[in-house]
VMD Tcl script that builds the backbone (N, CA, C; Angstrom):
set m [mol new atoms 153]
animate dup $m
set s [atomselect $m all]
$s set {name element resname resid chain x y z} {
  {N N UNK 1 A 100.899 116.305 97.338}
  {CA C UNK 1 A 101.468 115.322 96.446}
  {C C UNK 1 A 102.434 116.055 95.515}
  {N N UNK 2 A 104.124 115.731 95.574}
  {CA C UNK 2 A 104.777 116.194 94.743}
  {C C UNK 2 A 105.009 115.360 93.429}
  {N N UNK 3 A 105.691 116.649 92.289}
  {CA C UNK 3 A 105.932 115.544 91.428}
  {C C UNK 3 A 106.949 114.938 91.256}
  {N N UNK 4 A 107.715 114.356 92.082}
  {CA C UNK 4 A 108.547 113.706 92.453}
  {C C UNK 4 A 107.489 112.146 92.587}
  {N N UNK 5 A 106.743 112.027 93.583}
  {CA C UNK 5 A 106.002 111.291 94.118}
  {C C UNK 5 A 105.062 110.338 93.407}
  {N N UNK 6 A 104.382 111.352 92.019}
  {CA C UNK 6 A 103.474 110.780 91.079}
  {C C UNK 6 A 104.223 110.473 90.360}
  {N N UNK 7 A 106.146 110.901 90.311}
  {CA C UNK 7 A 106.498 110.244 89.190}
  {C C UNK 7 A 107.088 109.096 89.721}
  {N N UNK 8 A 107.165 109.263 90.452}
  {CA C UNK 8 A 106.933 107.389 91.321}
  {C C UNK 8 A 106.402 106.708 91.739}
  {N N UNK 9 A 105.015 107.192 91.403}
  {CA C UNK 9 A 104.278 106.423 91.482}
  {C C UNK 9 A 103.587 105.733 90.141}
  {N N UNK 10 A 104.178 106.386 88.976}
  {CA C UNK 10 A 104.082 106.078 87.584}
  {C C UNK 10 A 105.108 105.007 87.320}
  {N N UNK 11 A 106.273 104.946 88.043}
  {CA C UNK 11 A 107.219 104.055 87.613}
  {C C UNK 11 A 107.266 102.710 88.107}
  {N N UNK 12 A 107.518 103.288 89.658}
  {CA C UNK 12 A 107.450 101.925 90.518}
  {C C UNK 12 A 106.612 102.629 91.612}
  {N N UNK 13 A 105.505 101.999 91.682}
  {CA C UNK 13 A 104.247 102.607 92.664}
  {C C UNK 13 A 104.780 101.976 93.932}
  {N N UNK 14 A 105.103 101.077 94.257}
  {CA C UNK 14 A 105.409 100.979 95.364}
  {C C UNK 14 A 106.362 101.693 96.602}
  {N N UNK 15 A 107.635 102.352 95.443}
  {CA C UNK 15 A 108.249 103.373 95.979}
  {C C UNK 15 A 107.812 104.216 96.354}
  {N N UNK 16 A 106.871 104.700 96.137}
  {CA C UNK 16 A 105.900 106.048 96.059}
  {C C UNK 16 A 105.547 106.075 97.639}
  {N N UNK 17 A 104.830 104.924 97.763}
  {CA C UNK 17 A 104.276 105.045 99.318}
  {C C UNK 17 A 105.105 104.122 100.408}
  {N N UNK 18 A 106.358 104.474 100.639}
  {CA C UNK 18 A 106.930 103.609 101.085}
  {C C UNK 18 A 107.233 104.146 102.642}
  {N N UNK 19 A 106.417 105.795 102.780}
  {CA C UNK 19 A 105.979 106.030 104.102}
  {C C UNK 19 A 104.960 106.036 104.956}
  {N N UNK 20 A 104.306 105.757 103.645}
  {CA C UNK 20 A 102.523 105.577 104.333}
  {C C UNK 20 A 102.452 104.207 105.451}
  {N N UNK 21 A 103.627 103.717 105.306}
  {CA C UNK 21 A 103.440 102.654 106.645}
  {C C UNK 21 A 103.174 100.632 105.476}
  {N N UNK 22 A 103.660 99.941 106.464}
  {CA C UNK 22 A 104.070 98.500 105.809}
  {C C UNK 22 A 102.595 97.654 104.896}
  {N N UNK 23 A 101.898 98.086 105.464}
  {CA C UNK 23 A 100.374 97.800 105.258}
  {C C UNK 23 A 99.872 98.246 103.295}
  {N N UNK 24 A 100.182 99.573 103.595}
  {CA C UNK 24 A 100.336 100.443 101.704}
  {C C UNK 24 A 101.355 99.601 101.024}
  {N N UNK 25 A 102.493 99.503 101.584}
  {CA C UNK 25 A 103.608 99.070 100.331}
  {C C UNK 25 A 102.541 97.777 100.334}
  {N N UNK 26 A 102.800 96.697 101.032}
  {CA C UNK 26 A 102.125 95.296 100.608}
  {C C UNK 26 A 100.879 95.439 99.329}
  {N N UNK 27 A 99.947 96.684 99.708}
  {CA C UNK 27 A 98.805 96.363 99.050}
  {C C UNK 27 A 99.174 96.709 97.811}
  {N N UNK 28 A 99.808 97.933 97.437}
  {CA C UNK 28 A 100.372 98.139 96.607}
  {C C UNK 28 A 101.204 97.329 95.258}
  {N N UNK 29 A 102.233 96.466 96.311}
  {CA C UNK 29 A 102.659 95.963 95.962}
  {C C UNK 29 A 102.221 94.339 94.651}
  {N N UNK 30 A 101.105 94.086 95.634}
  {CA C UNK 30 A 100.530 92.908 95.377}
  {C C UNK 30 A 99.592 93.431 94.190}
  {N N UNK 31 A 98.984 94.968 94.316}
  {CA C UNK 31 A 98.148 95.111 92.616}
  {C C UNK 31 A 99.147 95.400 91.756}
  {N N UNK 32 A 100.603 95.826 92.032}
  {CA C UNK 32 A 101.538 95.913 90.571}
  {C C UNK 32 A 101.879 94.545 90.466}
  {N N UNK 33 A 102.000 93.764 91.067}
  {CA C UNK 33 A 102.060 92.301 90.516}
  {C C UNK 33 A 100.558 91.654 89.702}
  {N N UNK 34 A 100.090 92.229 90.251}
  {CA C UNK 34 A 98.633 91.618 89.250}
  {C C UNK 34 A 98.242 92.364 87.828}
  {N N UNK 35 A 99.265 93.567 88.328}
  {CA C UNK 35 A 99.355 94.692 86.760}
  {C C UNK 35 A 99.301 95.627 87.252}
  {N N UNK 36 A 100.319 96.334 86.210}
  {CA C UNK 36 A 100.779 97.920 86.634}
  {C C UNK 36 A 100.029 98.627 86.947}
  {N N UNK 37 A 98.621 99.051 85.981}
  {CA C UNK 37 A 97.777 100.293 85.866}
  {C C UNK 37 A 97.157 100.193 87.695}
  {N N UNK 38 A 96.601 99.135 87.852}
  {CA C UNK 38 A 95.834 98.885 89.749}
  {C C UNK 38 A 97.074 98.913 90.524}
  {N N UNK 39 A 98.444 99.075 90.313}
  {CA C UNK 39 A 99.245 99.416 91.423}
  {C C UNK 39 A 100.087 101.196 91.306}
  {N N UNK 40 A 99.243 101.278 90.168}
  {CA C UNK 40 A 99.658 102.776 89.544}
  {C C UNK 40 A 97.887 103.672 90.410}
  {N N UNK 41 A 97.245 103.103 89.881}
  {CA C UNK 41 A 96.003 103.663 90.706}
  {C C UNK 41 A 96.009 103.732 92.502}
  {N N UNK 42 A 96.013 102.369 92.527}
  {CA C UNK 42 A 95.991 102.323 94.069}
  {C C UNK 42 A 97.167 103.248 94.696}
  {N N UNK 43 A 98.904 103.559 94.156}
  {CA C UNK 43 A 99.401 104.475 94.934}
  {C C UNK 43 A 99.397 106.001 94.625}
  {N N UNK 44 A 98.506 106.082 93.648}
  {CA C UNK 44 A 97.844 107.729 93.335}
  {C C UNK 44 A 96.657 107.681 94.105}
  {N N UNK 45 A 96.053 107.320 94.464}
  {CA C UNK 45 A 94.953 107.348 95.653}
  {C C UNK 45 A 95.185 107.064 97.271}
  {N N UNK 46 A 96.412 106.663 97.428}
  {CA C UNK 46 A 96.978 106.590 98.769}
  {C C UNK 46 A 97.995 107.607 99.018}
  {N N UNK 47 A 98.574 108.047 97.998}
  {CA C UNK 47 A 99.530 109.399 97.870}
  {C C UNK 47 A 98.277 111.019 98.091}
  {N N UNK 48 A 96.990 110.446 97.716}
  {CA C UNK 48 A 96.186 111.322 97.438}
  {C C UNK 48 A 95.382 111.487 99.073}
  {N N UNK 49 A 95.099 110.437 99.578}
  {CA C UNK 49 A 94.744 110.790 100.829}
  {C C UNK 49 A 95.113 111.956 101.822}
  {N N UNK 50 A 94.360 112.595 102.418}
  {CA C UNK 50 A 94.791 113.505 103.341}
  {C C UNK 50 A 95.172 112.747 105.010}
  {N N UNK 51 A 96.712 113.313 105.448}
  {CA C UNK 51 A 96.205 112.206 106.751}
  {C C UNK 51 A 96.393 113.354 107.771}
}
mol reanalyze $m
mol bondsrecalc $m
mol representation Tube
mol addrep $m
């Protein structure tokens, strides 16, 4: 995880994981619409995964 990555995932989380495949952005997407901090979490824990 660079910091490039967490700092995009601090800003706009959805950018962050926008290679992890269409499935991440959506979920992502849909907890920064319900509020920042759960779409700030959810793409620091999907950035955080090992694949």
């Amino acid at each position: 995880m660079s910091c490039l990555r967490v700092l995009a995932a601090i800003l706009f989380p959805p950018l962050a994981v926008f290679d992890r495949g269409c499935g991440s952005i959506i979920i992502v997407f849909l907890l920064t619409l319900a509020g920042w901090v759960p779409g700030v979490i959810a793409a620091l824990v999907i950035l955080n995964k090992q694949e």
